[in-house]
N, CA, C and O atoms as a Tripos MOL2 file, in Angstrom:
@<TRIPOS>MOLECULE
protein
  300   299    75     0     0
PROTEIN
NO_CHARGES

@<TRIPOS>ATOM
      1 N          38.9090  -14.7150  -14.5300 N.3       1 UNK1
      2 CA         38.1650  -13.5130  -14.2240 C.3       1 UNK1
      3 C          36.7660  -13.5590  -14.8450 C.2       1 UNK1
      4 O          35.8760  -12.9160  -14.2890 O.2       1 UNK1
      5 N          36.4630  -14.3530  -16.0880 N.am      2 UNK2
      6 CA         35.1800  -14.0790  -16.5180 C.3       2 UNK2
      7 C          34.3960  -14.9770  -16.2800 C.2       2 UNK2
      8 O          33.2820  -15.0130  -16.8030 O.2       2 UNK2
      9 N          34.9360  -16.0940  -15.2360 N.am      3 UNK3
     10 CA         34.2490  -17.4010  -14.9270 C.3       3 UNK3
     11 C          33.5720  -16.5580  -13.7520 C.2       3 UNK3
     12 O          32.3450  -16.5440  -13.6470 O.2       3 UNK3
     13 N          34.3510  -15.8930  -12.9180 N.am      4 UNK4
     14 CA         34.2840  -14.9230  -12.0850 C.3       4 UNK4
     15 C          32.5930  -14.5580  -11.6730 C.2       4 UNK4
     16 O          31.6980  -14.8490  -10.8780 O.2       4 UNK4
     17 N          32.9740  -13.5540  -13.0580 N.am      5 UNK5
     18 CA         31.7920  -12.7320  -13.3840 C.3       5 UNK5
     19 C          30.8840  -13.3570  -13.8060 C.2       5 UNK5
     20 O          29.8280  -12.8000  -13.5050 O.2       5 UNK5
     21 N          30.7120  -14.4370  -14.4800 N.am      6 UNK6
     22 CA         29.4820  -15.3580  -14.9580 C.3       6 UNK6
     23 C          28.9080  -16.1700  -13.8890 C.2       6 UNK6
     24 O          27.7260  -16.4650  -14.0620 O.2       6 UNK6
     25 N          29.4240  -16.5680  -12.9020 N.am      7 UNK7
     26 CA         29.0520  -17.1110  -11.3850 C.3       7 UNK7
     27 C          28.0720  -16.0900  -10.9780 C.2       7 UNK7
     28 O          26.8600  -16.2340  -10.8110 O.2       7 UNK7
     29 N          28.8880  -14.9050  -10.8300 N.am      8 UNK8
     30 CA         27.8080  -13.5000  -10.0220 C.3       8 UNK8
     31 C          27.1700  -13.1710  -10.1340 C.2       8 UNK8
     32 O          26.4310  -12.6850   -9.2780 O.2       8 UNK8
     33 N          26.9340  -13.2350  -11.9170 N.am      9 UNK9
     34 CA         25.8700  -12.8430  -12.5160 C.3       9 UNK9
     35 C          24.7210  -13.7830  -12.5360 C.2       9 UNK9
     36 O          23.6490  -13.1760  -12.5400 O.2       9 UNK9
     37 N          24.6080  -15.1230  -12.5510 N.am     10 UNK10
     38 CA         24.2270  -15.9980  -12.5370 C.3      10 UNK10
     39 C          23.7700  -16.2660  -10.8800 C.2      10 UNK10
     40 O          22.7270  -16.8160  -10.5260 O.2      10 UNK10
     41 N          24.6750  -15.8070  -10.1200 N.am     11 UNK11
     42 CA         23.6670  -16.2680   -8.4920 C.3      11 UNK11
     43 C          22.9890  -14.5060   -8.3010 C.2      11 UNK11
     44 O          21.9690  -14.3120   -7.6400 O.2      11 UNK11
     45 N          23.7030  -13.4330   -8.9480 N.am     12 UNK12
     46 CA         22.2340  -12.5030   -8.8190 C.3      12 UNK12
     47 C          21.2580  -12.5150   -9.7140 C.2      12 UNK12
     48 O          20.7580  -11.3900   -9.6840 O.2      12 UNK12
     49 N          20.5950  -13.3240  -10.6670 N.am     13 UNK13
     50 CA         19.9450  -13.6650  -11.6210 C.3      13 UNK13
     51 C          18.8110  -14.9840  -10.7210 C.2      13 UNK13
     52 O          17.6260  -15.2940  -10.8500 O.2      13 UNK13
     53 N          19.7790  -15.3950   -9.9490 N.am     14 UNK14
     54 CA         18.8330  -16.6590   -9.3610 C.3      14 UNK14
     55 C          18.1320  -15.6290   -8.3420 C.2      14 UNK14
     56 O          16.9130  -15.7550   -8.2330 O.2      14 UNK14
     57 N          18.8000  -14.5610   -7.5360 N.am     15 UNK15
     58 CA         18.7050  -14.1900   -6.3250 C.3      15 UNK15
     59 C          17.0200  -13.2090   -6.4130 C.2      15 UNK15
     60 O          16.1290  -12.8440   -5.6450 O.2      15 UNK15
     61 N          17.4270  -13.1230   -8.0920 N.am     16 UNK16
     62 CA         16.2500  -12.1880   -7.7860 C.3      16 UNK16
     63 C          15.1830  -12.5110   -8.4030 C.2      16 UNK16
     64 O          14.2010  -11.7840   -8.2520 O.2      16 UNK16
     65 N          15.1080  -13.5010   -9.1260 N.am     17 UNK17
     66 CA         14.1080  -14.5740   -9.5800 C.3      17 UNK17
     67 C          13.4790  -15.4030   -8.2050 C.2      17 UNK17
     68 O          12.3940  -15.9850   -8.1960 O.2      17 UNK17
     69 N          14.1420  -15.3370   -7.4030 N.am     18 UNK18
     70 CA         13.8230  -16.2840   -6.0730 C.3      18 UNK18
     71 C          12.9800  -15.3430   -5.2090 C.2      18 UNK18
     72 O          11.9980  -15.6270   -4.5230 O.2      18 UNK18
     73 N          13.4730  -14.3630   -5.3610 N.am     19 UNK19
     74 CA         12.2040  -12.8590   -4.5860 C.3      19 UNK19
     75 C          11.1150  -12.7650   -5.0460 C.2      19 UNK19
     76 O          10.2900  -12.2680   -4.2790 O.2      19 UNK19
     77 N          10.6700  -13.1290   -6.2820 N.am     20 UNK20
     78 CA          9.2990  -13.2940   -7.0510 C.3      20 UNK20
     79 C           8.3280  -14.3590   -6.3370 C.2      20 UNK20
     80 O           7.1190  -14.1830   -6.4880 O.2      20 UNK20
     81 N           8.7000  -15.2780   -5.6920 N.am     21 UNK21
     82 CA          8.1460  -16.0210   -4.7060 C.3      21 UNK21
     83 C           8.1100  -15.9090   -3.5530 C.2      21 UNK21
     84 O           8.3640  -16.8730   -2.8320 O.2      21 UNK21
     85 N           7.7720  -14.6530   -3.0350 N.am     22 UNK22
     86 CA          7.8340  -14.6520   -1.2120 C.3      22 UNK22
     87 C           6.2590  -14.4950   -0.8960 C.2      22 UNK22
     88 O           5.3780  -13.6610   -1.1060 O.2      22 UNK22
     89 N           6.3940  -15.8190   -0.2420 N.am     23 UNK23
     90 CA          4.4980  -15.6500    0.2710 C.3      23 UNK23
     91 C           4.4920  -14.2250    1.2290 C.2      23 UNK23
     92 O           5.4470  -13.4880    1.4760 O.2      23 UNK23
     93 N           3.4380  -14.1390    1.5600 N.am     24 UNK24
     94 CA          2.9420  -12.7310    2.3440 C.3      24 UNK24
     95 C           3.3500  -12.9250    3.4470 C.2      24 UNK24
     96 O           2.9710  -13.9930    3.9280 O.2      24 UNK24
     97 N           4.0930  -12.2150    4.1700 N.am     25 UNK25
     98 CA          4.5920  -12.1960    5.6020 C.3      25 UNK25
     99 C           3.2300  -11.9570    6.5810 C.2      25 UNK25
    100 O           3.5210  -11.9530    7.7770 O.2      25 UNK25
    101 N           2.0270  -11.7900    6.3310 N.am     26 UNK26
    102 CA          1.0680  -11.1780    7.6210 C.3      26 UNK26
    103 C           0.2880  -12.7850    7.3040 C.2      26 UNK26
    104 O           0.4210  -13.3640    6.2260 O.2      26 UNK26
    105 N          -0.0580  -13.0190    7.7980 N.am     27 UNK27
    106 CA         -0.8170  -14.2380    7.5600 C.3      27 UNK27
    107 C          -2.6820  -14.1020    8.0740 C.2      27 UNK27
    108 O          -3.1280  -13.7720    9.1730 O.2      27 UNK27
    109 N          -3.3020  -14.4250    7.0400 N.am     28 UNK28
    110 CA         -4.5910  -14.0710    7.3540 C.3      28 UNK28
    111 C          -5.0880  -13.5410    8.7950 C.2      28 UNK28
    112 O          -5.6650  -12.4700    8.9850 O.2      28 UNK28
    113 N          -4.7650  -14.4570    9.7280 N.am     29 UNK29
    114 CA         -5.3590  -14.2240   10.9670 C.3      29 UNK29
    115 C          -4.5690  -13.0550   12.0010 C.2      29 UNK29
    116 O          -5.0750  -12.6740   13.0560 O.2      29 UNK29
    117 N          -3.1380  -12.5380   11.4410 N.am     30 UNK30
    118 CA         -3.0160  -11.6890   11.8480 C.3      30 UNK30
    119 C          -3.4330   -9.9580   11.1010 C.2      30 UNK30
    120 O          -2.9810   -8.8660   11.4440 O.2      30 UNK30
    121 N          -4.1530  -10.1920   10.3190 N.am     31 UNK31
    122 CA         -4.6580   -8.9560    9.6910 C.3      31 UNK31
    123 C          -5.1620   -7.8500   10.8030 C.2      31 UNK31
    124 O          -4.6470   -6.7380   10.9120 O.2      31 UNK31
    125 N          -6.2040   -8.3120   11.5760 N.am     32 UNK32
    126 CA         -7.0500   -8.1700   12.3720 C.3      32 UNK32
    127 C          -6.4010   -7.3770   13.1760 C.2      32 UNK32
    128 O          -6.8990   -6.2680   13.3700 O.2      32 UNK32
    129 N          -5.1990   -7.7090   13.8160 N.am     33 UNK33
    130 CA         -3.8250   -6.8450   14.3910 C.3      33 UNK33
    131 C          -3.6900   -5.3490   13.8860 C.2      33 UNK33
    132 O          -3.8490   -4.3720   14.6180 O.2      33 UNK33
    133 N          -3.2930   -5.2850   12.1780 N.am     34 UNK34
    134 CA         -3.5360   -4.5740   11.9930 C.3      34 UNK34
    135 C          -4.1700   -3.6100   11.3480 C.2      34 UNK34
    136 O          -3.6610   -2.6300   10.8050 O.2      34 UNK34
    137 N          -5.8550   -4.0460   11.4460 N.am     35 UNK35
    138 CA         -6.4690   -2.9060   11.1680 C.3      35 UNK35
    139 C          -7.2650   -2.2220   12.1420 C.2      35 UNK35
    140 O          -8.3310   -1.6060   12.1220 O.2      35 UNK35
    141 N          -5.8790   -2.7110   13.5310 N.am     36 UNK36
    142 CA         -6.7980   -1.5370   14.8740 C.3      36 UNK36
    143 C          -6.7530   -0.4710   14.6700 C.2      36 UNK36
    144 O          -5.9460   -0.1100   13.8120 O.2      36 UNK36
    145 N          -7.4250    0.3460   15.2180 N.am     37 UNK37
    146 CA         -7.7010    1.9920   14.9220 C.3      37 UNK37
    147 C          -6.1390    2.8960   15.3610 C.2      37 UNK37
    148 O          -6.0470    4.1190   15.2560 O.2      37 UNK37
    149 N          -5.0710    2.0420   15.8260 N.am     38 UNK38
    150 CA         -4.5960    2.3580   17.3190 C.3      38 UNK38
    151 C          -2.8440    2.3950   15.6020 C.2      38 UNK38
    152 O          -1.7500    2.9590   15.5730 O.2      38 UNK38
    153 N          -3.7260    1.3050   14.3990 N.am     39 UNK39
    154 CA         -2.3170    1.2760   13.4790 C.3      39 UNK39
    155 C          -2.9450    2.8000   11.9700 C.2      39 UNK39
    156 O          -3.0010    2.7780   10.7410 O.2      39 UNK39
    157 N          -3.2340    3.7370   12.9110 N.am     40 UNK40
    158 CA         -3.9950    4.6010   11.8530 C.3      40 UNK40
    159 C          -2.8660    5.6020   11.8460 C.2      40 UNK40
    160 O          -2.0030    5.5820   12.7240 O.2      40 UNK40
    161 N          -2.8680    6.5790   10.7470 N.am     41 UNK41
    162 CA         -1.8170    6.8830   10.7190 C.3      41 UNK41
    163 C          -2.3300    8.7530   11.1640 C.2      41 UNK41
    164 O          -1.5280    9.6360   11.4690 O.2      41 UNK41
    165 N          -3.7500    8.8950   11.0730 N.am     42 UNK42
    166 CA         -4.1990   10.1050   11.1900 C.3      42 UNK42
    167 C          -4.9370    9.8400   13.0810 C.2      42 UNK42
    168 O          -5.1120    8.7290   13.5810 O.2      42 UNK42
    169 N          -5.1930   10.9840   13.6770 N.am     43 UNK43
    170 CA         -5.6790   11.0540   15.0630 C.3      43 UNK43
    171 C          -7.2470   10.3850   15.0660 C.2      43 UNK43
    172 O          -7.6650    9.6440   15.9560 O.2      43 UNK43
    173 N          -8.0330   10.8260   13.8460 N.am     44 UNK44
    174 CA         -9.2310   10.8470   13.9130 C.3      44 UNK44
    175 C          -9.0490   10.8300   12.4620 C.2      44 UNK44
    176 O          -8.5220   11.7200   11.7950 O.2      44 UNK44
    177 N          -9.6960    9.3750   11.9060 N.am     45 UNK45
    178 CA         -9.7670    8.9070   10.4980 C.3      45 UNK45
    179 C         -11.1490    9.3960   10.2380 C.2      45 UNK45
    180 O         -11.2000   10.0130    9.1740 O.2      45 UNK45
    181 N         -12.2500    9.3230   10.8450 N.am     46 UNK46
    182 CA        -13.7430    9.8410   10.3510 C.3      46 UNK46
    183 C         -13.3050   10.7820    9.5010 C.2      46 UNK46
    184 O         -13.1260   10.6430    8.2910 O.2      46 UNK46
    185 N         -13.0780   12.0670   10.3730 N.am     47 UNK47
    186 CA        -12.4240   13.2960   10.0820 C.3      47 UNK47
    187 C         -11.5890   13.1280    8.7840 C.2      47 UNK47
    188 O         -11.9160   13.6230    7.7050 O.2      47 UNK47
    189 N         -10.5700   12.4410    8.9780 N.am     48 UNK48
    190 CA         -9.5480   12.6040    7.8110 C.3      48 UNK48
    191 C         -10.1260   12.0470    6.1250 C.2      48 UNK48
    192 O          -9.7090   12.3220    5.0000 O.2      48 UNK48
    193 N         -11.3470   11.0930    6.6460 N.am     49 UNK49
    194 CA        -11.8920   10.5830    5.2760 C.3      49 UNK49
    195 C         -12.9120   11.4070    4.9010 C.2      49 UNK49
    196 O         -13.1740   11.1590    3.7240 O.2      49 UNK49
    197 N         -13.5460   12.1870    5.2930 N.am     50 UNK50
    198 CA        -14.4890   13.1130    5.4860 C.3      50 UNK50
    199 C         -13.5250   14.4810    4.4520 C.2      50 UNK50
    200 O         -13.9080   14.8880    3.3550 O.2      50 UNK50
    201 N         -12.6630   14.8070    4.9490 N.am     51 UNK51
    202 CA        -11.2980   15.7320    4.4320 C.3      51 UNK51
    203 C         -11.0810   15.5040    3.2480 C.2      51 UNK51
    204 O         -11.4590   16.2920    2.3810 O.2      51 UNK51
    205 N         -10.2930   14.1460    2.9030 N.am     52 UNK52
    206 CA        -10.5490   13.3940    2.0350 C.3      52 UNK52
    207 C         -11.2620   13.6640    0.7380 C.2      52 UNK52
    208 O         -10.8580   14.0940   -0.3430 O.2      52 UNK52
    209 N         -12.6230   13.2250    1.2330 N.am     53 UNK53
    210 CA        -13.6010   13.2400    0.4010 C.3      53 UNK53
    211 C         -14.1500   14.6370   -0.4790 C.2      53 UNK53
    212 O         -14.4710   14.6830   -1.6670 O.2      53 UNK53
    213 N         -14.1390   15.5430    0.3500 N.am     54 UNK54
    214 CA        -14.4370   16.9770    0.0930 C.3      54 UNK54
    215 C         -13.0600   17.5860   -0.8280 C.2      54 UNK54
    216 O         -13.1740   18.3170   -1.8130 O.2      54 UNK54
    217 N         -11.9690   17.1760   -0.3450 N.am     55 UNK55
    218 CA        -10.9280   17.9390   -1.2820 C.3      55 UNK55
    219 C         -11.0880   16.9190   -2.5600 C.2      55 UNK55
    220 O         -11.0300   17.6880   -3.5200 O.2      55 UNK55
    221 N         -11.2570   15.6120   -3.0670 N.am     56 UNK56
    222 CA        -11.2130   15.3710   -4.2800 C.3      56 UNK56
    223 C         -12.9010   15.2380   -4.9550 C.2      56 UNK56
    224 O         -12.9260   14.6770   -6.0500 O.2      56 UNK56
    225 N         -14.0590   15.6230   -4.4920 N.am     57 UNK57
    226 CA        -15.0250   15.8600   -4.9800 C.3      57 UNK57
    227 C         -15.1520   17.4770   -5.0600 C.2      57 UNK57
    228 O         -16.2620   17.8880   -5.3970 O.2      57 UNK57
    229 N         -14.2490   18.3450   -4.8170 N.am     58 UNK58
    230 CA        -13.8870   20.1300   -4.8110 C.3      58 UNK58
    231 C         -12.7100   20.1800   -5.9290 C.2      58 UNK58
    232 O         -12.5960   21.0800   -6.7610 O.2      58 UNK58
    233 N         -11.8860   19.0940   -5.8070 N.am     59 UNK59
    234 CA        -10.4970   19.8800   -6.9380 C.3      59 UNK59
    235 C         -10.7810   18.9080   -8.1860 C.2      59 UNK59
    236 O         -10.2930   19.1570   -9.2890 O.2      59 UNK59
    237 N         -11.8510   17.4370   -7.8850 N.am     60 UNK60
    238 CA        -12.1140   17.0640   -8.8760 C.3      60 UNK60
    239 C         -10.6010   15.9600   -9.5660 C.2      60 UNK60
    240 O         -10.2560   15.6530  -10.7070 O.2      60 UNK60
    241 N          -9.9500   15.5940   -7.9370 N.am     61 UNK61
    242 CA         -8.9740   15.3020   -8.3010 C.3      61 UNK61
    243 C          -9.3250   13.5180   -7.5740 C.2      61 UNK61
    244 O          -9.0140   12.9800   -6.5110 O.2      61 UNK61
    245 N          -9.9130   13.1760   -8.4910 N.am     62 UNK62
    246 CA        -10.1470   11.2000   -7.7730 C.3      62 UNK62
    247 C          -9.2670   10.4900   -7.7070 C.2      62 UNK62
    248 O          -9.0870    9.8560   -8.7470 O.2      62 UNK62
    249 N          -8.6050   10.2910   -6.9340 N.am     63 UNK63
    250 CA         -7.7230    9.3370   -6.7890 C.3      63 UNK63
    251 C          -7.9560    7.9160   -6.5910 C.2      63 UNK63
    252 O          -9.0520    7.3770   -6.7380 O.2      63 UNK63
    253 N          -6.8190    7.3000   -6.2320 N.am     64 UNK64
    254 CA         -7.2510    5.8170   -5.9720 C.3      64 UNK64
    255 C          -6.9430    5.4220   -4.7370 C.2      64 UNK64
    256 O          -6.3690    4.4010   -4.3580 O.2      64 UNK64
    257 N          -7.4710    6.5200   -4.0190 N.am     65 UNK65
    258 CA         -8.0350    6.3730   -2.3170 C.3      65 UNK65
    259 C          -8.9030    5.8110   -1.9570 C.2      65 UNK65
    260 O          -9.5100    5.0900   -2.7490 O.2      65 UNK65
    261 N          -9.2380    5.9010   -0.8350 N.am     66 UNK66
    262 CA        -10.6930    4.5460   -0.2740 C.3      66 UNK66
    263 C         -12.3120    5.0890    0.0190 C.2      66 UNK66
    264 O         -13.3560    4.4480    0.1390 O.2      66 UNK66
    265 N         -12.0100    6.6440    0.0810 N.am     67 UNK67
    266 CA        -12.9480    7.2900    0.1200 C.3      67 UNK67
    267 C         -14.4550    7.1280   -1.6030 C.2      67 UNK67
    268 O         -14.4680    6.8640   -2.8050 O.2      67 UNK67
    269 N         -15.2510    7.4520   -0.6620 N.am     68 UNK68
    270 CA        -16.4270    6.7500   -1.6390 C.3      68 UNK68
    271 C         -17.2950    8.2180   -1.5820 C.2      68 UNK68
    272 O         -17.0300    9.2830   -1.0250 O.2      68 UNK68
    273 N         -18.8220    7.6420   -2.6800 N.am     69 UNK69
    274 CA        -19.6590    8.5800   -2.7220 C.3      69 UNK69
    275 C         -19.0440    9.9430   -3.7950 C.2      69 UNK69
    276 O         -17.8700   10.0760   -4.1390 O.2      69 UNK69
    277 N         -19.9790   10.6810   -4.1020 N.am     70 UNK70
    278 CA        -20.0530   11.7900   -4.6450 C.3      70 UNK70
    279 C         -20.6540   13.4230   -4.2040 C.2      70 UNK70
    280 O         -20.8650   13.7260   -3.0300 O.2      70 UNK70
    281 N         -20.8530   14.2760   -5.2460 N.am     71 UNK71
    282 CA        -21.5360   15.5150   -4.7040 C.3      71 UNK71
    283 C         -20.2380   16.7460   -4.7700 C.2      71 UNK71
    284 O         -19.1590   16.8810   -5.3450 O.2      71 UNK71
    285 N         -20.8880   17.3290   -4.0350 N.am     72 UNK72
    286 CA        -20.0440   18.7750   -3.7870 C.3      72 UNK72
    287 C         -19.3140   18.2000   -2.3300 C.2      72 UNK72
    288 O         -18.1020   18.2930   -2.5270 O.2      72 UNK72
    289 N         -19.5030   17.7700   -1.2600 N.am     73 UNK73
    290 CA        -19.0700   17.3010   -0.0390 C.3      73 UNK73
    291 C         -19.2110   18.4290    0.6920 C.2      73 UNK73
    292 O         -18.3450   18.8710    1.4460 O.2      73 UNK73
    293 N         -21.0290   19.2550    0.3560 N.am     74 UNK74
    294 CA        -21.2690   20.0460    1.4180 C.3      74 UNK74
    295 C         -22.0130   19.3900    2.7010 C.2      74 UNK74
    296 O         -22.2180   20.1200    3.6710 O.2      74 UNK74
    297 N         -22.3340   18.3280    2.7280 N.am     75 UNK75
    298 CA        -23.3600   17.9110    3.7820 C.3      75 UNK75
    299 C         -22.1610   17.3800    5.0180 C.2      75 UNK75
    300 O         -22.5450   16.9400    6.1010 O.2      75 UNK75
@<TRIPOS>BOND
     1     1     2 1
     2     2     3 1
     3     3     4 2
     4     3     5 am
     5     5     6 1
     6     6     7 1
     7     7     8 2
     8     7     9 am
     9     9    10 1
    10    10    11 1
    11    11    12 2
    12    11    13 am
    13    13    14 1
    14    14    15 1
    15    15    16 2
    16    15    17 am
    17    17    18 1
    18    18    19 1
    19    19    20 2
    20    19    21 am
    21    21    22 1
    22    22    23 1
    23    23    24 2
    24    23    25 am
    25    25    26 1
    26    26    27 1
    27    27    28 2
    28    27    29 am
    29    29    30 1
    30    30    31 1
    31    31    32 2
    32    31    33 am
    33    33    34 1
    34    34    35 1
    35    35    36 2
    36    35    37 am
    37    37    38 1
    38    38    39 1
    39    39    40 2
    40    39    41 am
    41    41    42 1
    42    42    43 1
    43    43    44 2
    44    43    45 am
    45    45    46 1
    46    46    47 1
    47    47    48 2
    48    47    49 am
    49    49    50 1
    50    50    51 1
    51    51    52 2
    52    51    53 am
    53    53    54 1
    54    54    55 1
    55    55    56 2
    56    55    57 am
    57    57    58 1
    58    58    59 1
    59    59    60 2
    60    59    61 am
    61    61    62 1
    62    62    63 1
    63    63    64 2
    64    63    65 am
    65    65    66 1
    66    66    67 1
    67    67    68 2
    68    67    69 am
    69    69    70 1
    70    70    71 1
    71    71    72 2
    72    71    73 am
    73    73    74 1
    74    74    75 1
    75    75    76 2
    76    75    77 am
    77    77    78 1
    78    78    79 1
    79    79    80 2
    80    79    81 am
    81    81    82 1
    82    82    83 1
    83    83    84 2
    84    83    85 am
    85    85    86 1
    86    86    87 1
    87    87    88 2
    88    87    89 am
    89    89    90 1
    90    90    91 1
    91    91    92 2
    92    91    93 am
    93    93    94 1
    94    94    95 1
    95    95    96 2
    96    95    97 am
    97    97    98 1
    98    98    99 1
    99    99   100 2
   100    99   101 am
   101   101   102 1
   102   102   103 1
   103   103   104 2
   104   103   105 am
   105   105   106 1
   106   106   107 1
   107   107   108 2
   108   107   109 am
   109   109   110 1
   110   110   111 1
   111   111   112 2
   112   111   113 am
   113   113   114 1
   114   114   115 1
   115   115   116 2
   116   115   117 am
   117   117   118 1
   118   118   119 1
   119   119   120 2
   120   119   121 am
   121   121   122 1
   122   122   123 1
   123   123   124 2
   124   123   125 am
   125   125   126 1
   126   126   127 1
   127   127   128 2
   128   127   129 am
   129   129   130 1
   130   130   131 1
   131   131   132 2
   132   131   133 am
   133   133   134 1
   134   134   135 1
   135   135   136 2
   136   135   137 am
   137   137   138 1
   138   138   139 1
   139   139   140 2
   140   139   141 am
   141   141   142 1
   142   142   143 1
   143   143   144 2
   144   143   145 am
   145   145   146 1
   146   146   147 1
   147   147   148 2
   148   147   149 am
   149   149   150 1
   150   150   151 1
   151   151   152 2
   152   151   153 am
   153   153   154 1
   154   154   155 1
   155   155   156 2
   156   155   157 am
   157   157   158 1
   158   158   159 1
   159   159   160 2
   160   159   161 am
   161   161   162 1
   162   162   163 1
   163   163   164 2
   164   163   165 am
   165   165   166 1
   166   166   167 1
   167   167   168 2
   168   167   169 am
   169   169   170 1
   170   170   171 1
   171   171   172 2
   172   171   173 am
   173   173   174 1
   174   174   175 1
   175   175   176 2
   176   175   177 am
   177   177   178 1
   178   178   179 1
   179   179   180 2
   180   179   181 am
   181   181   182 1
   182   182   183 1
   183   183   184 2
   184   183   185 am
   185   185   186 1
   186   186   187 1
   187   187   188 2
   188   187   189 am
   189   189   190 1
   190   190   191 1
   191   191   192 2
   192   191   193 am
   193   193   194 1
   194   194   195 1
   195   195   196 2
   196   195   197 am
   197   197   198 1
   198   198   199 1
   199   199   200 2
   200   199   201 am
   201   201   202 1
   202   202   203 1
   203   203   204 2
   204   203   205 am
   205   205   206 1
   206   206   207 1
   207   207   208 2
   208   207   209 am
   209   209   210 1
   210   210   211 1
   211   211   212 2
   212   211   213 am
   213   213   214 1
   214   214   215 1
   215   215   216 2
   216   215   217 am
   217   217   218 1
   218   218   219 1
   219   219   220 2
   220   219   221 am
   221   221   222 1
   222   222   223 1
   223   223   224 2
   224   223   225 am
   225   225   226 1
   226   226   227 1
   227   227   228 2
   228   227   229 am
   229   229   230 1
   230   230   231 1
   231   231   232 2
   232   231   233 am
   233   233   234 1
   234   234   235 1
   235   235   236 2
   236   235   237 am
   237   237   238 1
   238   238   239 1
   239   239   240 2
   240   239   241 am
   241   241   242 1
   242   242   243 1
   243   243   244 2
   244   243   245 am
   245   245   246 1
   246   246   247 1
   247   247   248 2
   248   247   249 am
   249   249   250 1
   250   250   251 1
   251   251   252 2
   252   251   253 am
   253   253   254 1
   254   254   255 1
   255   255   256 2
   256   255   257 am
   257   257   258 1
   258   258   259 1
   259   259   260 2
   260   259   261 am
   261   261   262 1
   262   262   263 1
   263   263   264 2
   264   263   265 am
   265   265   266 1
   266   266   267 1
   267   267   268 2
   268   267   269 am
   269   269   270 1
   270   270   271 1
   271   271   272 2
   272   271   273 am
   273   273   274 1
   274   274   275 1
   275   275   276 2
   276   275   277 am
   277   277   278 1
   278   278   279 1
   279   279   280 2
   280   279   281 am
   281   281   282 1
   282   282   283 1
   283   283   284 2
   284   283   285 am
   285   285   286 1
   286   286   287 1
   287   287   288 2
   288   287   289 am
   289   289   290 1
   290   290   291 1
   291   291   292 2
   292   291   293 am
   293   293   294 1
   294   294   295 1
   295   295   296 2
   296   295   297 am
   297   297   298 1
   298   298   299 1
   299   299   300 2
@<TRIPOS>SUBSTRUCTURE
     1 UNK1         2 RESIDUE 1 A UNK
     2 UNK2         6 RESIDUE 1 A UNK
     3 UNK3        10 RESIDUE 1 A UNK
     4 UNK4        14 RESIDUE 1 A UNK
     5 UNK5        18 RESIDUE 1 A UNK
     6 UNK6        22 RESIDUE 1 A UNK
     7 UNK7        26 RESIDUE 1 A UNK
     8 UNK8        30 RESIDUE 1 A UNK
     9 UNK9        34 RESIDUE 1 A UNK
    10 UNK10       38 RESIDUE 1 A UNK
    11 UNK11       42 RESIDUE 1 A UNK
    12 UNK12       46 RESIDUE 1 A UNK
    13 UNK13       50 RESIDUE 1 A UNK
    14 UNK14       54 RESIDUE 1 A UNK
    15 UNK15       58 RESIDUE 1 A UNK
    16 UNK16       62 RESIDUE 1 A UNK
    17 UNK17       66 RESIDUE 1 A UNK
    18 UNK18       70 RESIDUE 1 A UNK
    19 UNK19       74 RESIDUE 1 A UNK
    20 UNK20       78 RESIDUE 1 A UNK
    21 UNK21       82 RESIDUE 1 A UNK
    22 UNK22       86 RESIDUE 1 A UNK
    23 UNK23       90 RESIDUE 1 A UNK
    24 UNK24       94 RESIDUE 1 A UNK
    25 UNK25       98 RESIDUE 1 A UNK
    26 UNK26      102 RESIDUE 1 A UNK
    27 UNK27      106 RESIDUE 1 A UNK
    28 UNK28      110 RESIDUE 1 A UNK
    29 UNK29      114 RESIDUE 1 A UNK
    30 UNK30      118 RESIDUE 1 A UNK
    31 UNK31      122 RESIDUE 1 A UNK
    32 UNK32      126 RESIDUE 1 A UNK
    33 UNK33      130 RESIDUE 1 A UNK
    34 UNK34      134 RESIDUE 1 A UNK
    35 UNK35      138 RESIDUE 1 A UNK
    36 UNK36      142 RESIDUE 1 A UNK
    37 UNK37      146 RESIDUE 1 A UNK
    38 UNK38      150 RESIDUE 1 A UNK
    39 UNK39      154 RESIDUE 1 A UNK
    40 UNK40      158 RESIDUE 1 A UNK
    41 UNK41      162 RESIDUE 1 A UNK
    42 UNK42      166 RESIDUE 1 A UNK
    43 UNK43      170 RESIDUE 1 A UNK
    44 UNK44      174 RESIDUE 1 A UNK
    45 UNK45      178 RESIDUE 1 A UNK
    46 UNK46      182 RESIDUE 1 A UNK
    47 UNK47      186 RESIDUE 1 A UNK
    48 UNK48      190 RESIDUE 1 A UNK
    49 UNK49      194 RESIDUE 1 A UNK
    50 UNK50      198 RESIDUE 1 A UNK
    51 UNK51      202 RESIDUE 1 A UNK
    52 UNK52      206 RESIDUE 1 A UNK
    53 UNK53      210 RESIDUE 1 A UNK
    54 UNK54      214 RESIDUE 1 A UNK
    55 UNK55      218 RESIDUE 1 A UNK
    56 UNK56      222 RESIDUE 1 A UNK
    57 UNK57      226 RESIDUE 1 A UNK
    58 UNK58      230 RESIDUE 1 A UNK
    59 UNK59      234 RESIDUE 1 A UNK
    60 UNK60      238 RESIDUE 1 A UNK
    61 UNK61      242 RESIDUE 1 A UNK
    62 UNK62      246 RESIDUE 1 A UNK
    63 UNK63      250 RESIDUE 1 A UNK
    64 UNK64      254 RESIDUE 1 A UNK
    65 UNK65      258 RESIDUE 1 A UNK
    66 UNK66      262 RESIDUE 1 A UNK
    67 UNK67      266 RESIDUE 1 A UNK
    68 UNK68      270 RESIDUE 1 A UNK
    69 UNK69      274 RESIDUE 1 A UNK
    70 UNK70      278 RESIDUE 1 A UNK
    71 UNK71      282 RESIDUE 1 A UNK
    72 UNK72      286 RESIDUE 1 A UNK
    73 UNK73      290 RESIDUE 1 A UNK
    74 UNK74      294 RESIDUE 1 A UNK
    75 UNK75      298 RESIDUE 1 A UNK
């Protein structure tokens, strides 16, 4: 029974040491795929980064979103 358990433990020990090495499934040249407008997750991204921008330059809440620039986000 404890040869058992030292096997199991030992191939889930390999199993997940072996997951630390998984190259990137998208491969450079399919990036391009997806950063069509069509894989966005909002209707109208202008808009939504624009939104964005104004609620964390207003609540003062910066995140580590993609939105840029400063101000009040009256213009």
């Amino acid at each position: 029974m404890d040869k058992i358990k030292l096997i199991s433990l030992l191939f889930l020990a390999l199993l997940l040491l072996s997951s630390c090495g998984i190259k990137p499934w998208v491969k450079p040249y399919e990036r391009a795929k997806l950063a069509d407008p069509i894989m966005s997750f909002s209707r109208d991204p202008v808009s939504s980064a624009y939104s964005r921008h104004v609620y964390e330059a207003r609540e003062g809440a910066r995140g580590a979103d993609i939105s840029a620039g400063g101000g009040c986000g009256c213009n």
